[in-house]
C-alpha positions as CSV (number, residue, x, y, z in Angstrom):
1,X,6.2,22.8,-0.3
2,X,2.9,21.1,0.7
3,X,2.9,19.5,-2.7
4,X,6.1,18.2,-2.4
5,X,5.3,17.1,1.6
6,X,2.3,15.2,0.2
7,X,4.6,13.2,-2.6
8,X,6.7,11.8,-0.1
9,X,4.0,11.1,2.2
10,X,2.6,9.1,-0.8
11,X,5.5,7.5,-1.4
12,X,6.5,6.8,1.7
13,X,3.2,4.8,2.3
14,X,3.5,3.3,-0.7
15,X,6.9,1.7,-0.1
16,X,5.7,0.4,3.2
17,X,2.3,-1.0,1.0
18,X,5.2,-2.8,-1.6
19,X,7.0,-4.5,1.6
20,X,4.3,-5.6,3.1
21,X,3.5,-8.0,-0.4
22,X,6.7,-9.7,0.3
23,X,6.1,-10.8,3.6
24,X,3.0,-11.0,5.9
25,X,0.8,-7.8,4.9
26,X,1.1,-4.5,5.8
27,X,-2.6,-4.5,8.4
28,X,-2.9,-7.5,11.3
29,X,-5.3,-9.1,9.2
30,X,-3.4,-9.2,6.1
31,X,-1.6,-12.0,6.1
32,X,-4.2,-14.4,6.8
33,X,-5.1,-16.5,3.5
34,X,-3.6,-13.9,1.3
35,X,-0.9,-14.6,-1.4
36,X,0.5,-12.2,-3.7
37,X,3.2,-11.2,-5.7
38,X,6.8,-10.2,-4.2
39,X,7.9,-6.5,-4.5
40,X,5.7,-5.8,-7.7
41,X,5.4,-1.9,-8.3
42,X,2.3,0.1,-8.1
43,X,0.7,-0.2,-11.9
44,X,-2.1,2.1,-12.9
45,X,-6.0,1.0,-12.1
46,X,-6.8,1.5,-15.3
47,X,-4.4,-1.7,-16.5
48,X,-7.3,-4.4,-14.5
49,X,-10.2,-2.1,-15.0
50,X,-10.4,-1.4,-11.6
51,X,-11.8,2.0,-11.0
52,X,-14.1,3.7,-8.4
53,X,-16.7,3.8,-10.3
54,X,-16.6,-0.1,-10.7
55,X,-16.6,-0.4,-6.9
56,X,-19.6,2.5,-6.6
57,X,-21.7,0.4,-9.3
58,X,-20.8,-3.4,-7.5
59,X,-21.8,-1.9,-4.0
60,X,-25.2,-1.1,-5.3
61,X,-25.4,-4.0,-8.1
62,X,-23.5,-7.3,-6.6
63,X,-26.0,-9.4,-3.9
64,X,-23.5,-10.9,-1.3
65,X,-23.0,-12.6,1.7
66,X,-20.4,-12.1,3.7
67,X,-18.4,-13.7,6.8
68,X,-15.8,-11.2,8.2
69,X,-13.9,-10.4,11.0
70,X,-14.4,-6.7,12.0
71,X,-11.3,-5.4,14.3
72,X,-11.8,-2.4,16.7
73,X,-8.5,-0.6,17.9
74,X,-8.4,1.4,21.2
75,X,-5.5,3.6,20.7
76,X,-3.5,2.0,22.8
77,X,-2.6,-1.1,21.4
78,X,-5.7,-3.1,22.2
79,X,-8.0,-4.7,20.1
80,X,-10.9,-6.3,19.3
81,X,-11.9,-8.6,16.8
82,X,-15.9,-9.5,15.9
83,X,-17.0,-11.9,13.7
84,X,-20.1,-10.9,11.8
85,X,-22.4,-11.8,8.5
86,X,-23.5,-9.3,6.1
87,X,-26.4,-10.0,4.0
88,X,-27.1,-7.3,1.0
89,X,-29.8,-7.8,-1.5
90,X,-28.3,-5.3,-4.4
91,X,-31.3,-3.9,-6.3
92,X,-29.2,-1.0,-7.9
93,X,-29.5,1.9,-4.9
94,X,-27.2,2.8,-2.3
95,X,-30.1,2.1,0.1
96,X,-30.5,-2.0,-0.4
97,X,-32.0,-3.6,2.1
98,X,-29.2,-5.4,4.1
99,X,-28.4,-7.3,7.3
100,X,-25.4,-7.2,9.8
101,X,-25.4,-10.0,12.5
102,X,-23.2,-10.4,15.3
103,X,-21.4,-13.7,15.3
104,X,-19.3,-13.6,18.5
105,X,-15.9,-12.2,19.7
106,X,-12.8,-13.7,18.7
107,X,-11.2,-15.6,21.7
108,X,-14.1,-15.0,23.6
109,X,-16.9,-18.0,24.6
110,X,-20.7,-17.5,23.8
111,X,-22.5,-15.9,26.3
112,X,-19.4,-13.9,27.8
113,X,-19.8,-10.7,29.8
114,X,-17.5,-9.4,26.7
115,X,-19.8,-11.3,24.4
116,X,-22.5,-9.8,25.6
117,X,-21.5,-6.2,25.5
118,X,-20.6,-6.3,21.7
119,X,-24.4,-8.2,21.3
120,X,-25.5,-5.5,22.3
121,X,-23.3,-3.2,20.5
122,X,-24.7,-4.7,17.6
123,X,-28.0,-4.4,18.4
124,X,-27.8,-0.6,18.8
125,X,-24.9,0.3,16.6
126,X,-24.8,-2.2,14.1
127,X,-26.4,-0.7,11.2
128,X,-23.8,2.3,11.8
129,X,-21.3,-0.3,11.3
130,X,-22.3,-1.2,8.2
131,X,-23.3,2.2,6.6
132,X,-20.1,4.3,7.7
133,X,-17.7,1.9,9.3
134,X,-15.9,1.0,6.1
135,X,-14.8,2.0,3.0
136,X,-17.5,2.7,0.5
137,X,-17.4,4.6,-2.6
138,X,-20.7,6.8,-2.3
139,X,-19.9,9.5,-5.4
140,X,-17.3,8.1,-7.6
141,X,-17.4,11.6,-10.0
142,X,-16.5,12.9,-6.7
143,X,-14.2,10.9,-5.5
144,X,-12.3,10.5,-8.5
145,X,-11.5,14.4,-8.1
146,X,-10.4,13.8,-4.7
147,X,-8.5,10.1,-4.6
148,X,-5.9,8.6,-6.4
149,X,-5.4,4.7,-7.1
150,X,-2.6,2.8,-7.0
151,X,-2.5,-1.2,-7.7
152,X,-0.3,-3.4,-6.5
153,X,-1.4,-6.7,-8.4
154,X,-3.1,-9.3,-7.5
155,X,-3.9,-11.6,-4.2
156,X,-5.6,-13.9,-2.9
157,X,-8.4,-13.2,-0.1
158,X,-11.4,-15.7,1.5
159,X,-10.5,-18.2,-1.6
160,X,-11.0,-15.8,-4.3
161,X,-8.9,-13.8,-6.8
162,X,-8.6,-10.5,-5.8
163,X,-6.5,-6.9,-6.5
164,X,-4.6,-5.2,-3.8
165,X,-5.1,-0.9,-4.1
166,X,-4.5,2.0,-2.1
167,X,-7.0,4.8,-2.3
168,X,-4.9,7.8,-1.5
169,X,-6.5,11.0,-1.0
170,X,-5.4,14.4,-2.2
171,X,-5.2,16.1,0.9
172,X,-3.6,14.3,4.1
173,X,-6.1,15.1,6.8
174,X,-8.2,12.1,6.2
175,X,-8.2,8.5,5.8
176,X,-5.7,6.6,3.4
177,X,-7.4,2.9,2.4
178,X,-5.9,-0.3,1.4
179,X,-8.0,-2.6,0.2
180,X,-8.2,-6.1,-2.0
181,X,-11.1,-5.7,-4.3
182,X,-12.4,-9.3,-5.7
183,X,-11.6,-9.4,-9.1
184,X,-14.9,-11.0,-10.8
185,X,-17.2,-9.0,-8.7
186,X,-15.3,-5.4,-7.7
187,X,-16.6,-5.9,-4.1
188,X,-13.6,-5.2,-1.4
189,X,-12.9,-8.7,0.9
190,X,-10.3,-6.7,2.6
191,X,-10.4,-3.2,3.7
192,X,-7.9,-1.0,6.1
193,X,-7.9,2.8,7.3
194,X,-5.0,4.3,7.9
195,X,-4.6,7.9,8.7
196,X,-1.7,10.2,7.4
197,X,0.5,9.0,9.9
198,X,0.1,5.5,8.5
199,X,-1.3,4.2,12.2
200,X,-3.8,1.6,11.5
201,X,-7.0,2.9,12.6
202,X,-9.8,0.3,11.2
203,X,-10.2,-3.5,9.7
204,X,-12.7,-5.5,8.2
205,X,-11.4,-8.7,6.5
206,X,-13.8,-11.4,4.6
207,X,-13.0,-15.0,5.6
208,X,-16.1,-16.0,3.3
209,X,-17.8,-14.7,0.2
210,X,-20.6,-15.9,-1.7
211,X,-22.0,-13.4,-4.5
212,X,-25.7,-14.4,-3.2
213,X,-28.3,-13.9,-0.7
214,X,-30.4,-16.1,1.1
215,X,-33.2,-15.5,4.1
216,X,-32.2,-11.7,4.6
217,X,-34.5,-10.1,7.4
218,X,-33.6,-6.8,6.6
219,X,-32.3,-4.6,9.6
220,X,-35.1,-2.2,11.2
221,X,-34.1,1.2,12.4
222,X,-34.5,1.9,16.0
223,X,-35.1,6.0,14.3
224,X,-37.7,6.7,11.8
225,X,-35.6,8.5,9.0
226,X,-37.2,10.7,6.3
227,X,-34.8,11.8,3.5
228,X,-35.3,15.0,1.8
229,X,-34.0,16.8,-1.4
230,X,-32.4,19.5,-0.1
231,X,-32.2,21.6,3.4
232,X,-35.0,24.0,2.4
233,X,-37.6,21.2,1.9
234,X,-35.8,19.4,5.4
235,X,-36.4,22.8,7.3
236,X,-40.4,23.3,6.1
237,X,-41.1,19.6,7.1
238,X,-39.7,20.5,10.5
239,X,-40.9,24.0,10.7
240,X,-38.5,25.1,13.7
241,X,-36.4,28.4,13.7
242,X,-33.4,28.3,14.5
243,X,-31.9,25.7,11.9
244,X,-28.4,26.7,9.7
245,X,-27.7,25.6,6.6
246,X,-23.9,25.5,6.3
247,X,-22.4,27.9,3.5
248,X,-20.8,26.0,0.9
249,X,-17.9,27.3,1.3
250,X,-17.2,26.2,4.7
251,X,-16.7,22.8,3.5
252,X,-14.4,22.9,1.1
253,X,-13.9,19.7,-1.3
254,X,-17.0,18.0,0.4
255,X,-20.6,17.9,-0.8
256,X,-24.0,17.6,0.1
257,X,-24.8,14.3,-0.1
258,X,-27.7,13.3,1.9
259,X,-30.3,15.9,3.9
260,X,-32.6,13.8,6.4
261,X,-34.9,13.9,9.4
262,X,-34.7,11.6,12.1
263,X,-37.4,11.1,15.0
264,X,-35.9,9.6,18.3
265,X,-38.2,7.4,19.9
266,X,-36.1,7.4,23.1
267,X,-36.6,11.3,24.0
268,X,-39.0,11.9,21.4
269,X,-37.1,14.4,19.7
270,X,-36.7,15.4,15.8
271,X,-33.1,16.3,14.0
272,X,-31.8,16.9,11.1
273,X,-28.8,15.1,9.6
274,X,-26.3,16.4,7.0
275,X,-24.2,14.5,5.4
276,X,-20.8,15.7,3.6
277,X,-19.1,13.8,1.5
278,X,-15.8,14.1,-0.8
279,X,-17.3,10.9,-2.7
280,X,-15.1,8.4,-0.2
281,X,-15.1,9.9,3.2
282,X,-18.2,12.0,5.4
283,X,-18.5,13.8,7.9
284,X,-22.2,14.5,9.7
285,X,-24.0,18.3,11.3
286,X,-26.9,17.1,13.0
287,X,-28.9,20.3,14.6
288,X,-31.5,19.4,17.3
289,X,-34.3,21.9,18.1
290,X,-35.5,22.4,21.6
291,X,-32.0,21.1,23.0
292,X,-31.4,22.9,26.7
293,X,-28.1,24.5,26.7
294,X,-25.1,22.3,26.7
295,X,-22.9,24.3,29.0
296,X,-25.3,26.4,31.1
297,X,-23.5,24.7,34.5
298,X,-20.3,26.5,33.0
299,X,-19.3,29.6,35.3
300,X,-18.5,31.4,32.1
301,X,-22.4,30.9,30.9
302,X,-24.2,32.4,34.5
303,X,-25.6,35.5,34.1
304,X,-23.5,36.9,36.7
305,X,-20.4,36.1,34.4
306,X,-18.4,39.8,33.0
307,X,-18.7,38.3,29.6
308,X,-20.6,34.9,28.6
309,X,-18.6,32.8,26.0
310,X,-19.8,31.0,23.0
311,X,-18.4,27.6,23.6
312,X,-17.6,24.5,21.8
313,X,-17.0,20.7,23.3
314,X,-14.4,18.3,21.5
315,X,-13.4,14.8,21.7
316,X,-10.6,13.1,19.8
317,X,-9.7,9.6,19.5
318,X,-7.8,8.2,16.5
319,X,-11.1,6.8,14.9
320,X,-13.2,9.6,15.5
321,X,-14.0,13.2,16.2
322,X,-16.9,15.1,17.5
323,X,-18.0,19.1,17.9
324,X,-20.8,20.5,20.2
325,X,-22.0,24.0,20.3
326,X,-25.6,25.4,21.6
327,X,-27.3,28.5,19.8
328,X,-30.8,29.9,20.2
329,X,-32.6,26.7,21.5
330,X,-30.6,24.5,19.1
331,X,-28.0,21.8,19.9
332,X,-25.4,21.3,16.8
333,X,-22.9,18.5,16.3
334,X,-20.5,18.2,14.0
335,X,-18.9,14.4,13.5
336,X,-17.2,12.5,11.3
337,X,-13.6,10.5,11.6
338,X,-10.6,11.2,13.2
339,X,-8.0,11.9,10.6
340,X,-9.9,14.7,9.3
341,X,-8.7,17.6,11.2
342,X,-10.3,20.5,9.2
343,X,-13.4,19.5,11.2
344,X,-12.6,22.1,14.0
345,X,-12.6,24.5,11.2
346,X,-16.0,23.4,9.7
347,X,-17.8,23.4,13.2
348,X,-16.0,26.6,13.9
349,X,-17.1,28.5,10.7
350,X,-20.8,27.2,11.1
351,X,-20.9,28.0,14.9
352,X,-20.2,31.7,13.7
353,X,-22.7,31.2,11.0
354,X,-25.5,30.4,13.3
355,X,-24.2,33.2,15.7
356,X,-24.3,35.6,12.7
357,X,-27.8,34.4,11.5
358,X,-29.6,34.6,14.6
């Protein structure tokens, strides 16, 4: 049954993909400079030599600068639309140096109190932005285990030849992408998340390309960030107790895919991140030694309490989910976006984990 619920799902969502070519786009942004062809059925990737692994190798490979409009959606219907430049000077790592400047708000004059506020949005969050607000491929062996591609011809987007796709996941708890991939270069001008539901969740849309870079002044991290090879050799450069590493096989079709240490300058305080990833889509635990108890206020956490509760904090929007949980002197948080609803489950199983251990 659930295979058969997923096939109609797809095809559902691929239908409303195959409209959309015949008039102004499926996503807000989609009409906007695009042309394409009328009704055409999806064709296999393999017929324009489009594959993941072609995008995972031009992310690291092609140097490109980029004007594009960046939409934000509330949840409710509202919107907002940023224009931004992103500078990346490929040298052949998923770590290139790179820069993401804020441009200004759509419909909104320079030097605006709403102006202002996404300035210094940017300023603080814009390097997030860049590094997990879009689609990237980040392990294509991965991701070809866990996605499916399905063409739908070709476009035009920002001036240039380009292929429409939809990167449909196995499973339906996560985000569904439609993108228009440049055809000389494999970079994406266009990219749209949609979760299972097919509510449009996030935008980014090129109105420029140019396969070059010029002047970048890379982007500095407000966080010093060490990585490390695993969580062992993470755990002895931090030499706290208390730290979990989650069992493997809490986390399903998701992988290890990056173990750091970050040091807060703000309150001075060391974590480390893990990163999961099903080669598309991630999801963060970041444990914090020498975090005070989250819900000690609670009347279930007093001392005086018949029976303290272990207890966990959630909040849901469409875009994004987060977990918080406490255990012996260290804060966890679990994160990642909001389509992917076996999250409770992950944070769950590694709450108990951590209970268990210590």
């Amino acid at each position: 049954m659930k295979l058969v619920a997923r096939r109609a799902k797809t095809v559902a969502f691929l239908s409303i993909v195959g409209a959309s070519l015949a008039g102004v786009g499926l996503a807000q942004g989609a009409g906007k400079g695009v042309s394409a062809h009328s009704g055409s059925a999806p064709q296999t990737s393999a017929s324009i030599g489009l594959s993941l692994g072609a995008m995972e190798a031009a992310a690291r490979s092609v140097a490109r600068t980029i004007v594009q409009l960046r939409r934000f959606f509330d949840g409710k219907g509202g919107v907002v639309t940023v224009r931004e430049e992103l500078k990346v000077d490929a040298n052949g790592s998923a770590d290139a140096p790179y820069s993401l400047t804020f441009l200004g708000v759509e419909g909104e004059p320079a030097g605006s109190p709403i102006s202002q506020q996404w300035a210094q949005n940017y300023v603080r969050y814009g390097s997030l932005f860049h590094q997990h607000g879009g689609f990237c491929v980040r392990d294509s062996a991965n991701a070809q285990h866990n996605y499916a591609l399905h063409d739908f011809g070709p476009v035009v987007r920002a001036g240039r030849a380009a292929q429409r796709v939809v990167v449909f996941p196995n499973r339906l708890d996560k985000a569904i992408w439609l993108l228009d991939v440049d055809a000389v270069t494999m970079v994406p001008l266009y990219t749209a998340e949609y979760d299972a539901s097919c509510r449009l969740l996030a935008e980014i849309e090129a109105v420029s390309f140019t396969p070059a870079v010029q002047l970048l002044v890379p982007d500095q991290r407000t966080m010093t960030v060490a990585v490390f090879p695993d969580f062992a050799a993470a755990r002895q450069h931090m030499g706290t107790a208390g730290l979990v590493e989650p069992s493997r096989s809490f986390t399903d079709e998701y992988a290890l895919h990056r173990v750091q240490v970050t040091d807060n300058p703000l309150n001075g305080r060391r974590s480390l991140v893990l990163t999961y990833s099903d080669g598309i889509d991630e999801f963060f635990v970041v444990e914090t030694p020498g975090a005070s108890d989250y819900f000690a206020g609670l009347p279930s956490q007093g001392k005086s309490s018949a029976s303290q509760t272990n207890t966990m904090a959630r909040y849901r929007d469409p875009s994004m989910t987060v977990l918080v949980f406490w255990d012996e002197n260290v804060g966890f948080q679990v994160a990642g976006r909001g389509s992917l609803r076996r999250l409770d489950g992950f944070a769950r199983s590694i709450y108990t984990q951590a209970l268990l251990t210590h």
